[in-house]
Structures are given as C-alpha cells and as structure tokens.
C-alpha positions as CSV (number, residue, x, y, z in Angstrom):
1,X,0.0,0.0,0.0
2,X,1.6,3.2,-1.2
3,X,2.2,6.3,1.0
4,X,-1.0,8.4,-0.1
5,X,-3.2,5.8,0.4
6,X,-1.8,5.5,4.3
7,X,-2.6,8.9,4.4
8,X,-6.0,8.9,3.1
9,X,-7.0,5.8,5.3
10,X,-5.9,7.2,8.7
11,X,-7.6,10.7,8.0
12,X,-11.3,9.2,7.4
13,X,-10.3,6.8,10.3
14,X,-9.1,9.8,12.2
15,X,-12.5,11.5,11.5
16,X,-14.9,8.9,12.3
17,X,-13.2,8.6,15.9
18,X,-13.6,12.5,16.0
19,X,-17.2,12.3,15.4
20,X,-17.6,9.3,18.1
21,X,-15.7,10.6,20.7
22,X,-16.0,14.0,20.4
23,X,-17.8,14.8,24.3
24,X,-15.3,12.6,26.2
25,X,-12.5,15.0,25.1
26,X,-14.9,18.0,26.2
27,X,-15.6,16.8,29.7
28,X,-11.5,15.9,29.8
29,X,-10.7,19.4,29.1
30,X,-13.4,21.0,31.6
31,X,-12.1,18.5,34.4
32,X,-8.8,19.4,33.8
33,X,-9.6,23.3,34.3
34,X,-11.5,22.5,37.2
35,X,-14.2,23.7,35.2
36,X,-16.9,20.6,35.1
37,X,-20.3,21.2,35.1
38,X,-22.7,18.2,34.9
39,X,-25.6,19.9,32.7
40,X,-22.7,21.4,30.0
41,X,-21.0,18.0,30.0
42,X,-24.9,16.4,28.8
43,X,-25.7,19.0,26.2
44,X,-24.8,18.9,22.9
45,X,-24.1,21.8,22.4
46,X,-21.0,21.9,24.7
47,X,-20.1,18.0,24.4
48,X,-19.6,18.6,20.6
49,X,-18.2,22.8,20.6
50,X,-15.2,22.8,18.8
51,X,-16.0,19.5,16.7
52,X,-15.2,21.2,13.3
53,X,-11.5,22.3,14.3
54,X,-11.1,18.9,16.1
55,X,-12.4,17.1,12.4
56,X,-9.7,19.0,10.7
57,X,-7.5,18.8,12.7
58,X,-6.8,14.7,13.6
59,X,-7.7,13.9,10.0
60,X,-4.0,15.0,8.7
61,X,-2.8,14.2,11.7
62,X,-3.4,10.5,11.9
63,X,-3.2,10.7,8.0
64,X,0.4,11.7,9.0
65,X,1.1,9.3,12.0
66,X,0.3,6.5,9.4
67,X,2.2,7.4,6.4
68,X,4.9,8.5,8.2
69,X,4.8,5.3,10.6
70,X,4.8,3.3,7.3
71,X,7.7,4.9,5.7
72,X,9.6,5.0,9.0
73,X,9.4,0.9,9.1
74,X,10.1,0.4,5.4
75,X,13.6,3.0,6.2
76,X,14.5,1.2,9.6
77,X,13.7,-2.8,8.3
78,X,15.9,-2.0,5.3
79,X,18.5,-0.4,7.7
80,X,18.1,-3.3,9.8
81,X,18.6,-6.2,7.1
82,X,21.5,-4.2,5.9
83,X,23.8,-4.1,8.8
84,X,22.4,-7.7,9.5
85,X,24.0,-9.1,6.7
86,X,28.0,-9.3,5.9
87,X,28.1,-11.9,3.8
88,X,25.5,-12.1,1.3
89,X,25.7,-10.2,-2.1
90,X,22.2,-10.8,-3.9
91,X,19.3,-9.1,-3.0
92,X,16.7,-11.4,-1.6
93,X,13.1,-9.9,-1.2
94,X,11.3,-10.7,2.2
95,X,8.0,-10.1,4.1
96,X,9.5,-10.7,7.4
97,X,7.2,-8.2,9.9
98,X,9.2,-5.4,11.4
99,X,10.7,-5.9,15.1
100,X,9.1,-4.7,17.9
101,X,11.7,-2.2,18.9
102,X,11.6,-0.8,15.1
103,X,7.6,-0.5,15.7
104,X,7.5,1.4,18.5
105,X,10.7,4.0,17.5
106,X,8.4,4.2,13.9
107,X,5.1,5.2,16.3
108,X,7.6,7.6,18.5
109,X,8.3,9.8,15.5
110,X,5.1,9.3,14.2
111,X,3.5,11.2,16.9
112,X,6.2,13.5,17.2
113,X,6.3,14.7,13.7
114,X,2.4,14.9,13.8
115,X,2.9,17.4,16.8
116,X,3.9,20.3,14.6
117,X,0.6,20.4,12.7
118,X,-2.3,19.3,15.6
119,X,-1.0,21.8,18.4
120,X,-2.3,24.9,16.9
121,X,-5.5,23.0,16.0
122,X,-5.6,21.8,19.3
123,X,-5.1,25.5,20.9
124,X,-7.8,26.6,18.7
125,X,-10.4,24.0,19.8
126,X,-9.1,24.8,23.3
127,X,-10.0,28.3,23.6
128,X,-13.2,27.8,21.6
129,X,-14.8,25.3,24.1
130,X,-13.9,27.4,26.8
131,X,-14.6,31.0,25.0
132,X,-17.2,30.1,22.5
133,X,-17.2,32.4,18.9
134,X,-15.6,30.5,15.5
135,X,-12.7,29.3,14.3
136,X,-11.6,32.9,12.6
137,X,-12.6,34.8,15.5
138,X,-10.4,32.4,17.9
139,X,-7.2,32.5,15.8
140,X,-7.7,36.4,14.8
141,X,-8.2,37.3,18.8
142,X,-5.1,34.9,19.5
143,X,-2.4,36.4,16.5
144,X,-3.8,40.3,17.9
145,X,-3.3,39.4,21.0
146,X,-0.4,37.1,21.6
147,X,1.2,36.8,17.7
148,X,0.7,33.8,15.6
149,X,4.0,32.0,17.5
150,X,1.4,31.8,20.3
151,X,-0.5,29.2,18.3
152,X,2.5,26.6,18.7
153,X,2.1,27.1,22.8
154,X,2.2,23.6,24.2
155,X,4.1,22.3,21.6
156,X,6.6,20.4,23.3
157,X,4.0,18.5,25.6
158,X,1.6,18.4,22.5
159,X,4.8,16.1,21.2
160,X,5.4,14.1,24.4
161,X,1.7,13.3,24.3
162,X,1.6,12.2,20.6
163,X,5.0,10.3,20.6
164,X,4.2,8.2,23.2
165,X,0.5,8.2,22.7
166,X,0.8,6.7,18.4
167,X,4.0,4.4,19.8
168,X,1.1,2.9,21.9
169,X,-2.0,2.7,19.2
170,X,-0.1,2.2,16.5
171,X,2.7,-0.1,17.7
172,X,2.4,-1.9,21.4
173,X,-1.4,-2.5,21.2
174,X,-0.9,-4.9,17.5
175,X,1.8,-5.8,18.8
176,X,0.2,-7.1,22.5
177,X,-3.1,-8.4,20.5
178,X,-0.7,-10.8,18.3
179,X,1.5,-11.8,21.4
180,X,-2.3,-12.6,23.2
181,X,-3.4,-14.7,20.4
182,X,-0.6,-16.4,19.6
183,X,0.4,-17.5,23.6
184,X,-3.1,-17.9,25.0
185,X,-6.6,-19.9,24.0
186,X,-8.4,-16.0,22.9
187,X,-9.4,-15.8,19.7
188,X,-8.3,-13.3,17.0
189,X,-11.2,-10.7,17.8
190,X,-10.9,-11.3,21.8
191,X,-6.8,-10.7,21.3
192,X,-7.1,-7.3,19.3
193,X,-10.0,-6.1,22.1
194,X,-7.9,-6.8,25.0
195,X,-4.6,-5.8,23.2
196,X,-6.7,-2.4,22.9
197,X,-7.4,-1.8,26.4
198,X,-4.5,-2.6,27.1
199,X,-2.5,-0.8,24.9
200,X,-5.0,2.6,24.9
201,X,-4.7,2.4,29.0
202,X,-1.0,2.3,28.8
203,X,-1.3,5.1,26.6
204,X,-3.7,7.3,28.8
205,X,-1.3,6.7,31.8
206,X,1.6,7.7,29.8
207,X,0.3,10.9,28.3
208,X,-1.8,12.2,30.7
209,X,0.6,14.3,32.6
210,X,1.7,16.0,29.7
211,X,-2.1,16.4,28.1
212,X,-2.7,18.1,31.3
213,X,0.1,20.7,30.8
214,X,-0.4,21.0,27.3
215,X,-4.4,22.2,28.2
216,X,-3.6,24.5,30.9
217,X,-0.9,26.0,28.4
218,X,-3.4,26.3,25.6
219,X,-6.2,27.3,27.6
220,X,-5.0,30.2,29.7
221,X,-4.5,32.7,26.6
222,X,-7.1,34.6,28.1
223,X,-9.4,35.2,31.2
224,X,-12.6,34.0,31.0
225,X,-15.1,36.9,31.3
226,X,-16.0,37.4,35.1
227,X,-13.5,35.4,36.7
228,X,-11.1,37.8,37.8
229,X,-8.4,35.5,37.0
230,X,-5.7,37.1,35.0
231,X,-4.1,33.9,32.9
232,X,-0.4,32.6,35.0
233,X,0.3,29.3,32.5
234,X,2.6,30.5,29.9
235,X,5.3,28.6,29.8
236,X,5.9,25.0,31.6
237,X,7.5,26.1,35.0
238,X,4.6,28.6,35.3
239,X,1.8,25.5,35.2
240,X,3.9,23.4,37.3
241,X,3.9,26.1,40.1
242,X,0.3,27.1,39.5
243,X,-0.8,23.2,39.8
244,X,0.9,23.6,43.5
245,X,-1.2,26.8,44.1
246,X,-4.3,24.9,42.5
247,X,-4.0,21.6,43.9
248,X,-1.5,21.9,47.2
249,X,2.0,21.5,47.9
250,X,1.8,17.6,48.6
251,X,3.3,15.4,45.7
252,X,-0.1,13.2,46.5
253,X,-2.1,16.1,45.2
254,X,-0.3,17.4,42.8
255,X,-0.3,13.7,41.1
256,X,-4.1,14.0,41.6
257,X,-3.9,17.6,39.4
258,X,-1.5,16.2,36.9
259,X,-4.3,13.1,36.0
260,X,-7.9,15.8,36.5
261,X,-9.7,14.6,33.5
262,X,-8.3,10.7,33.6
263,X,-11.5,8.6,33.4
264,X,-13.0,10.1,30.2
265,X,-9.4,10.4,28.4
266,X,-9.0,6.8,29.3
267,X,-11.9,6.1,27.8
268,X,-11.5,7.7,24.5
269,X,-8.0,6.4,24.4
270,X,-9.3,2.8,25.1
271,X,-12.2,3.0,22.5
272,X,-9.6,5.0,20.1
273,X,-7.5,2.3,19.7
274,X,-9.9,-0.1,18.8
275,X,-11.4,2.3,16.4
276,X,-7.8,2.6,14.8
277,X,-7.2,-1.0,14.8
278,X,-10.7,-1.7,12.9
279,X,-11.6,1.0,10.9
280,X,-8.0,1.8,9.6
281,X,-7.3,-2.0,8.1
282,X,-11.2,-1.5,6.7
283,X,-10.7,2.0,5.2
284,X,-7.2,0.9,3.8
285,X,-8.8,-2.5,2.0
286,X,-11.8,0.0,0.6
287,X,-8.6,2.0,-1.0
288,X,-6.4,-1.0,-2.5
289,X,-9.9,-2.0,-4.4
C-alpha cells in the first residue's frame, strides 16, 4: 500500500473517531480546568463545541502518524537487514514483519512529527470550548493578542503526548493483540479487544501528565469573562507552580492535578485504539480496491 493511500485511510479513520468521541475529550478538558459542570457536559451543544476544528485537525494528523509510521518501518527494516548481513551479495526480497523495537521508535516519531501540525489545532479547539465564537474569531483574537508563535504554545508536551500516545495505538497494542493470540486460547477478535485496552490504557497513563500541561498552556491565553483570574500558565514552569497553588504543595495532590480529567481520556483512548485497529485496516482494504 503506497504512501497516499496510508494517508488517506488514517484521515477518514481519524475522523470517524472525532465524530464518536468528540464529548469525552470536552468533559477531559473541563475536568482538567477544574471547570466541570454536569448539565454542560450532557448538552450537545457543549459536548460537541469545537468539533469542526477537532475534524480538521486529527484527519492529517493520523493521515500523517500512518504514512509517516509506514515509511519509518520500510527505512528502519531495510537499515536493519542491511547491517544484519555481511556476507551475502544478492538481493533477496522478504516479508519478514518489522521488530518490535523498530515498531515502536516508527510510532515515536510518528507522533512526534504529527505534533507540529495538531498543536495549533488543538489550541484553537481549546479556547473555543472554553470562550465560545468561531474558528476565525479564535485565531484572529489569539495572532492580535499574543502573535501567531502563540498558536505553537504547548508544543513540546503536545509532542510528548503524541510520541508516546501513536507508539502505543499504532505499535504496542498490535503488537500485545498478536502476542495474546498467539500465547493464550483468545481468539483473533478477543486478542485485538484486549490488546486495545491494554494498549490505549497504557497510553492514557503515559500521556496524561503532559495532556494536562499542554491544556492549561493552551487554555489560559485569556481570562474567562468574570473570573477575575488574570491567565499565570505561559510557559511550563509557570503550570507546574500554579498546579501547587491549585491543587496543594503535597506530591499526593499534585499527582491527583496532573491526572484531572483521567477517566473520560482513558476512555477515549481505550475506544480510540480499537477504532484505529478496525476502521483503519477496513478504510485501507476500501482503497487498495
């Protein structure tokens, strides 16, 4: 399957996840700012604010983990097999499946490299579920206020999160579904569920210190109206010190800070990576037709 196609089959599988998930990553957000409110987090009109940007945004992204997972394997097999061998001369053709090690450094800089373009999206969907007005009103308010460079705030967590978050979808939960089905009595469909949970949990656990940073960096550009609050996380140090002020001095609380917003992030992440790990092979196999 060629590079474009890749592309084009983890955008619409991006999407469709989008559309299905959509209000878990709005109550995440609102937990996380200590903002939660039970009748916003059941209205539609909240759960799904900022769907459009969040559409746009993970369809080239995951079109971009995939194709740039894909070409990552193809570089690092061939850079394996060629240092592997010494003393052959003729080119022999092989479908061998990648190593696990060259899976998961492919997902790593998958999710890194996808950072650049989804953490201005992100900051955008940010501030317009907890500002309201549109996608061109958002940005324009942002690059008057703070310069476009302020669109790439978060970037570096934004990359932390992804690395480690693709490395997991994309990589350790195959990689755990084939391991379950080929060492236990589960069938082929029972192996890829549970290799999903498992590998989307692992994911949420990983990431969700550094999804939490990344949200109060993108979310305090400005003050929300009649909250007196004057916006304090602008860089990383700043969040770190204001989760102490938020949350208290005790590492025990400022754990319980770093992972505000866990449950319906684990969630998503757990129902993400089976959506991945069916729709993509489906929407790929609808291409190569």
């Amino acid at each position: 399957m060629g590079r474009f196609q890749e592309a084009i089959a983890g955008a619409l599988t991006g999407s469709t996840e989008v559309l299905l998930m959509q209000p878990s990553n709005f109550w995440k957000t609102e937990l996380q700012q200590k903002r939660f409110n039970l009748s916003r987090a059941l209205n539609p009109k909240y759960a799904y604010r900022g769907v459009t940007i969040a559409a746009m945004a993970i369809a080239p992204v995951v079109a971009i983990q995939f194709s740039m997972n894909g070409a990552c394997l193809s570089a690092l097999s061939a850079l394996s097999s060629s240092t592997s061998t010494t003393t052959t001369t003729t080119t022999t053709t092989t479908t061998k499946p990648p190593t696990a090690p060259i899976s998961i450094l492919s997902g790593v800089i998958a999710g890194v490299s996808s950072a650049l373009f989804q953490s201005p999206f992100q900051l955008i969907e940010i501030n317009q579920q907890k500002h309201g007005g549109t996608i061109a009103a958002v940005v324009q308010k942002i690059a008057r206020t703070h310069g476009t460079r302020a669109l790439w705030r978060g970037l570096s967590m934004t990359a932390t999160r992804e690395g480690l978050f693709c490395c997991s979808y994309i990589a350790v939960s195959p990689l755990l579904g084939r391991a379950l089905y080929e060492r236990t009595s589960l069938n082929d469909s029972m192996s890829l569920l549970v290799g999903a949970l498992l590998g989307g949990s692992m994911g949420a656990v990983l990431t969700h210190p550094a999804d939490t940073l990344k949200t109060r960096l993108q979310g305090d550009l400005f003050a929300v109206e009649g909250s007196g609050r004057e916006p304090v996380n602008i860089h990383v140090r700043a969040a770190l010190k204001d989760m102490v002020v938020t949350w208290g001095r005790k590492p025990r609380n400022v754990m319980f800070g770093m992972y505000a917003g866990f449950t319906p992030r684990l969630f998503r992440l757990c129902c993400c990576t089976l959506i991945y790990g069916r729709l993509n092979p489906f929407y790929s196999s609808m291409l190569e037709v």
